[in-house]
C-alpha positions, 0 to 999 in steps of 0.5 A: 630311698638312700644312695650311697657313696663313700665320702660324699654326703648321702642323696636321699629322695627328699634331696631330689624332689626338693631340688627338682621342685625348686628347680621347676618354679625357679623360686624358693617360696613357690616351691616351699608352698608346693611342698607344702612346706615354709620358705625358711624350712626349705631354703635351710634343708637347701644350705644344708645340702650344698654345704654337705656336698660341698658344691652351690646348685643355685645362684640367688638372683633376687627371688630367682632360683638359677641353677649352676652347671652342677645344678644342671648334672644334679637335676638331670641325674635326679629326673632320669633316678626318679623316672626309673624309681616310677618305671620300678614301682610300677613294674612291681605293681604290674607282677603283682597283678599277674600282668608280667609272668614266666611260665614253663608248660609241658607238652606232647608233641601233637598239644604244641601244635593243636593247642599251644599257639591259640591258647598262647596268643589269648592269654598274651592278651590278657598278660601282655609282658608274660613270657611263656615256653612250651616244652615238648616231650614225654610224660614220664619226662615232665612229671620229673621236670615238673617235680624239680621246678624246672617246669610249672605245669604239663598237658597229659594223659596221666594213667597214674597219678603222682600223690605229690602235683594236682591235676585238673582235666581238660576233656575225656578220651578214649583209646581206639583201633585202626583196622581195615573194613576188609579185616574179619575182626570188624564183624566182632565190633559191638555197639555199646551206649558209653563208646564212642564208636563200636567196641572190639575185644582185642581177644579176638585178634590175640594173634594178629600183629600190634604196632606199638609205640616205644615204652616212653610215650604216653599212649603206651601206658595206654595200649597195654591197659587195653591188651591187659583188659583183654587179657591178651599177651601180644606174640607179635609186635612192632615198635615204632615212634609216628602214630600217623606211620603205624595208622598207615601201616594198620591200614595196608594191613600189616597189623593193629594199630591204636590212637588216640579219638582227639588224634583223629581230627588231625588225621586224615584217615583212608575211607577204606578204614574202620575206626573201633574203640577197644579197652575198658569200654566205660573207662574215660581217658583223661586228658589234664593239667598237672601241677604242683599242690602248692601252686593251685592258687597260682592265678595265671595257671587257672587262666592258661588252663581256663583258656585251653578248656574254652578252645578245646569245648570248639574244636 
């Protein structure tokens, strides 16, 4: 370790642990036997250094070592070079165990609230100095966040997958439809073992209304797989953004809406309502992590998604 200035002789960190060391016991010899070097050899590297800087750091009392005034600034400056020196040292080996990370992760609207905060607070436990920012937003935009670097990692349902990041799935969905108990498309619901719920072909309400969120949200994708499984063509539509606003318009009757099963915990839907899953009824929606292909071995990456996976298996 070197420290340079122009003109002046260059302190190295030999200088500071010598002068430090001598300073510390007060006697050339005891220092010399601390540094496991001899008497002579020591009080020489000490002339060399005054001479060189042009200035005395000790008084010669007898065997007693005494500092001068710029002793005392030359000590004080060294303890306070080299605590920093440990506090850097250790600082890096903390980064390279992963204990002090930065992270990025992309989210939809309802992850931020239902998952980001506890997954937050364990992995905190676990990397106590990382700082980590949920960014909420559409899929279509963190796919291209995460393709440029400006995020680390996304939460979605990805429909279709990118050649380009690696994804690696949370939990299977499905896609379900709101109606009201009273709706005559009810009685068509079937029961089959791979749903959830009973199962209702769209083509049978081809010519109701579907409440439809906008083409940039994610579920979007996936209510148009289901219209196109179905091989309906909807002659009526209504777009709007809230989920929760089109399920309360589905239940007053003012047309079709789709959401989301794992939506449905955070909704409290009307008891005069009946939940039915439509699409591909042996199609599994998943719902995954994506990232970039070269980061796959990033430790603290599989310990955020290992910890989303823990809170999801006890919701």
């Amino acid at each position: 370790m070197h420290y340079f200035r122009k003109g002046i002789h260059m302190i190295t960190e030999k200088d500071m642990q010598y002068v430090l060391t001598i300073a510390n016991y007060g006697n050339l010899t005891k220092a010399a036997n601390a540094l496991f070097l001899s008497q002579p050899a020591l009080s020489i590297h000490l002339k060399q250094l005054e001479t060189s800087l042009g200035i005395q750091l000790f008084e010669r009392k007898g065997r007693r070592m005494i500092l001068t005034y710029a002793g005392e600034e030359f000590v004080k400056s060294a303890r306070d070079i080299t605590m920093k020196c440990f506090e850097l040292e250790d600082r890096m080996i903390d980064i390279g165990k992963n204990v002090a990370v930065k992270l990025r992760i992309g989210y939809m609207v309802r992850q931020v609230e239902s998952l980001f905060p506890s997954v937050m607070t364990a992995f905190n436990r676990l990397y106590p100095q990382s700082v980590v920012y949920a960014i909420d937003g559409h899929l279509s935009d963190h796919e291209e966040q995460l393709l440029v670097g400006d995020l680390d990692m996304f939460f979605g349902y990805n429909s279709v997958s990118n050649t380009r990041l690696s994804y690696e799935t949370i939990y299977e969905d499905c896609l379900v439809a709101i109606l009201p108990k009273s709706h005559p498309a009810v009685s068509f619901a079937e029961s089959k073992e791979s749903c959830i719920y009973p199962w209702l072909d769209l083509a049978h309400v081809r010519k109701e209304r579907f409440i439809l969120q906008h083409s940039n949200q994610s579920i979007r994708q996936l209510e148009e797989d289901a219209l196109f499984y179905a091989d309906v063509l909807p002659e009526l539509t209504y777009k709007i953004s809230s989920i929760d606003a089109g399920i309360r318009l589905a239940e007053h009757g003012y047309g079709i809406a789709f959401t989301l099963n794992s939506y449905l915990t955070s909704m409290k839907l009307s008891p005069d309502s009946v939940v039915l899953q439509v699409g591909d009824p042996d199609m599994r929606i998943p719902f995954s992590a994506a990232f970039r292909k070269e980061d796959e071995n990033r430790k603290e990456l599989k310990e955020w998604i290992r910890l989303t996976k823990e809170l999801v298996s006890r919701q």
